[in-house]
N, C-alpha and C positions, 0 to 999 in steps of 0.2 A: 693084761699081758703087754710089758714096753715091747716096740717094734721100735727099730734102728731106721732114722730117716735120715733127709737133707736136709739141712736148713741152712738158710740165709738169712745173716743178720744184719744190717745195717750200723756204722758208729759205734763200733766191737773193740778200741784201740782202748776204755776205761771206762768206769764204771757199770752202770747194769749190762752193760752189752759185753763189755771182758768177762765179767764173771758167768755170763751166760753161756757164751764161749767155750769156756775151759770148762763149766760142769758138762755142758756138751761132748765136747773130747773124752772125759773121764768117763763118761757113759758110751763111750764108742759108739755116738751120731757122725753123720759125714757134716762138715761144716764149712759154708763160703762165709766170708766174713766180711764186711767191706774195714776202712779209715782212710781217712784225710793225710795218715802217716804209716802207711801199710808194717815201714820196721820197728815202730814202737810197738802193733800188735803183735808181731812176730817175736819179739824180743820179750814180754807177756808171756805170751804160753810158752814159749820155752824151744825145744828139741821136739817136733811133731812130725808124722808120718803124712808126704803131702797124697797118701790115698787117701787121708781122712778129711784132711785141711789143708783150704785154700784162700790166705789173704789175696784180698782185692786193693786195688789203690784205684778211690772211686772219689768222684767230684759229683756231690749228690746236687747239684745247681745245675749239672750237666744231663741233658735225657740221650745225649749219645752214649756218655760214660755211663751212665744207671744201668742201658739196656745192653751196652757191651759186657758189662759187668753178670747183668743177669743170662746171659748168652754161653759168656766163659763158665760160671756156673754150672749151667747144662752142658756143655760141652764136655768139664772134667767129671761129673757123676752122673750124669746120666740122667737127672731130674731133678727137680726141687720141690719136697713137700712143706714144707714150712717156711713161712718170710714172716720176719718180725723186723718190725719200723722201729728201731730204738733211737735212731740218732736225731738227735734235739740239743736245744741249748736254753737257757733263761733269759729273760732281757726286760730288767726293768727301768722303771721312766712314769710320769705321768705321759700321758697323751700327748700334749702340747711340747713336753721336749722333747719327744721324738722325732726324729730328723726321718726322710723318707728313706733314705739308704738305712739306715740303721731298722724301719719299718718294713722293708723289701729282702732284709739280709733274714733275718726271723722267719718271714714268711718262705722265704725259698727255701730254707733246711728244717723251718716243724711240721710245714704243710706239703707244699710244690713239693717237696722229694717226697713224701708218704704218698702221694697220688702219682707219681711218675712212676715211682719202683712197683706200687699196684698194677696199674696199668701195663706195666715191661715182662710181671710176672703169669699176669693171668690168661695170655695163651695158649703158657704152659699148663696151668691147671685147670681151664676150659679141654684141653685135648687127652689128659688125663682123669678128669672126670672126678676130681678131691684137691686137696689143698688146704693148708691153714695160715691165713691171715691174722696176726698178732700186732695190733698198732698200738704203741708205746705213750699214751697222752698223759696228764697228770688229774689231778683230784683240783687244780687250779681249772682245769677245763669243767669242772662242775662249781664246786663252793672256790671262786679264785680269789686271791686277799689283795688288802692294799699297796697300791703301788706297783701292779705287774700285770696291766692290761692288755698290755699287745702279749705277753707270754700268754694271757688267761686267752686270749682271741685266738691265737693261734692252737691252743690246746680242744678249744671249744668246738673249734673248725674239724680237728682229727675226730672227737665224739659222734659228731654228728655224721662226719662222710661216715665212720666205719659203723654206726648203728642204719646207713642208710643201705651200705654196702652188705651187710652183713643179709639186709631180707634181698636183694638184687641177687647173688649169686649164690641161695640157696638152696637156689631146684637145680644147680650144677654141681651140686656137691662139694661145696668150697664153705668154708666155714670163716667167719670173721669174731676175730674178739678186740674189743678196745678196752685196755688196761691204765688204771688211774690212780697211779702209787701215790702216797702220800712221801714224805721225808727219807729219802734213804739213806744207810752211810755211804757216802760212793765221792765222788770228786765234784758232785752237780753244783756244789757252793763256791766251790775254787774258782779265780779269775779265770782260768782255760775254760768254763764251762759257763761260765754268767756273765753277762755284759748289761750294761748300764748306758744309761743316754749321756751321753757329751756335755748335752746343755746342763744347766740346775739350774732350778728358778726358787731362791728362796723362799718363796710363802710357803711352798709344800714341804712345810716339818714334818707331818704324819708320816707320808712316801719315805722320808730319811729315814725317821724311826724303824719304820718298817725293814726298809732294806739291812739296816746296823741289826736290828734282831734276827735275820737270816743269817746273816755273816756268823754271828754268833753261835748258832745253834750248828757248823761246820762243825762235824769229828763228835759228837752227839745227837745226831738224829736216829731215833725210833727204826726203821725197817733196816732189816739183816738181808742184802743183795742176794745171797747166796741161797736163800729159804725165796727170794723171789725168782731166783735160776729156777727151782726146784718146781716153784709154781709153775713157769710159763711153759717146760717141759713138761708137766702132766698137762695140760692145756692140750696141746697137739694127740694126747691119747685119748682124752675124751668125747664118747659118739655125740654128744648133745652139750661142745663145752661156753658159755654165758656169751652174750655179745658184749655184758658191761661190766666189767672184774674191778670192784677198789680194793686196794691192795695195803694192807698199814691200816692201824688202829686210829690211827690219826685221820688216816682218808675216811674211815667210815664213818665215824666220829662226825669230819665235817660236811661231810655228804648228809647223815642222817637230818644235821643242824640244819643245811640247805634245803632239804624236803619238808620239812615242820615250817621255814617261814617262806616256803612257796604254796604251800595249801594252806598256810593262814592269809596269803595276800589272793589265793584263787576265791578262794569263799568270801573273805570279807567287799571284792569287786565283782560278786556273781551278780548284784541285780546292774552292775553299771554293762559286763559284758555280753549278757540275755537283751538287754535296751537298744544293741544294734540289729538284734534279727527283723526281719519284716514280718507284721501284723496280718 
């Protein structure tokens, strides 16, 4: 049986997070929403009811603005039962061209904000005694491809807090999932959502290759946003719902392929890594 909650979403102004949004609304959930551009989400959903919905104009860089933001939240419903980490961006580069601002800018909006907006939220679901944490990472945070390291780090980083998170604030009744879509149609390939390193350093064709094949595959990728609304909402109804959700045929695919050549490279180095125990 659905029950009518709160939720806050993070980076709600396009793609998974707008669609998530509005099937929200459509389902008469109450929803705080944050963006970088609060009237373009407003301008989204349309004509809405503000007892239902409440954009935020929120600087996720910012742990004033996070916690203000998760404050006015409670403040207009009266709690929040579900927080979903969506807002993220891509940003590829080899290693070396990466500049540190460009490596600092990454980490403060895929990681430093999913731990602050955690952190802002969980007093409230400490004193309520429930809560669902939904962190938005990709399927690059497990099998991540060429050319997109600091994205795959940074995705890798949310995996790991929120499967750490997830056994921490279990006996409080708080539930963690960390979700790893593969390819979706949404805006994630478009310039507004991808950024790329400044430098180039010709010898890394591969990296180019790579990037021109994503660029490509914009307005034909595999996963339907809207069937991923649907998932993350039954998420929040279920008593016992996964810490590690891949989402896309593609992501299991190369998840699967990631676990076949990690237990071939575990077993064919089991006598090198038994050879450091003491005798």
């Amino acid at each position: 049986m659905e029950t009518k909650k709160v939720w806050l979403v993070t980076g709600a102004s396009k793609g998974l997070g707008l669609s998530l949004v509005k099937k929200l609304i459509a389902d008469g959930h109450q929803v705080a929403a944050t963006s970088r551009k609060p009237k373009d989400l407003t301008d989204e959903v349309g004509t809405f009811d503000e007892k239902q919905f409440l954009p935020l104009d929120v600087d996720l860089t910012s742990e004033i603005s996070i916690s203000e933001a998760v404050r006015k939240a409670v403040a207009h419903f009266g709690k929040i039962d579900v927080l979903v980490n969506n807002a993220g961006y891509g940003i590829g580069g080899a290693v070396e061209e990466l500049n540190q601002q460009e490596i600092k800018n990454s980490f403060d909006i895929n990681v430093f904000a999913v731990i602050t907006t955690m952190q802002s939220v969980m007093p409230y679901f400490r004193a309520q005694r429930s809560g669902n944490i939904i962190n938005i990472s990709s399927i690059a945070g497990f099998a991540p491809g060429i050319g997109w390291a600091m994205y795959a780090a940074t995705k890798y980083a949310v995996m790991g807090l929120s499967e750490v998170m997830a056994e921490d604030v279990k006996e409080l009744g708080i539930k963690v999932t960390v979700v790893a879509p593969g390819a979706f149609r949404t805006e994630f390939l478009e310039e507004s959502s991808l950024v790329f390193a400044e430098k180039k350093i010709d010898e890394y064709q591969s990296i180019r290759a790579s990037h021109g094949k994503y660029s490509e595959m914009n307005g034909t990728q595999p996963g339907d946003p809207e069937k991923l609304a649907e998932i993350l909402i039954g998420l929040a109804e279920q008593p016992n719902p996964p810490v590690r959700l891949y989402l896309g045929s593609d992501a299991y695919h190369r998840a699967t392929e990631k676990i076949k050549v990690l237990s071939e490279e575990l077993e064919s180095n089991k006598n090198i890594s038994f050879s450091t125990d003491f005798k």
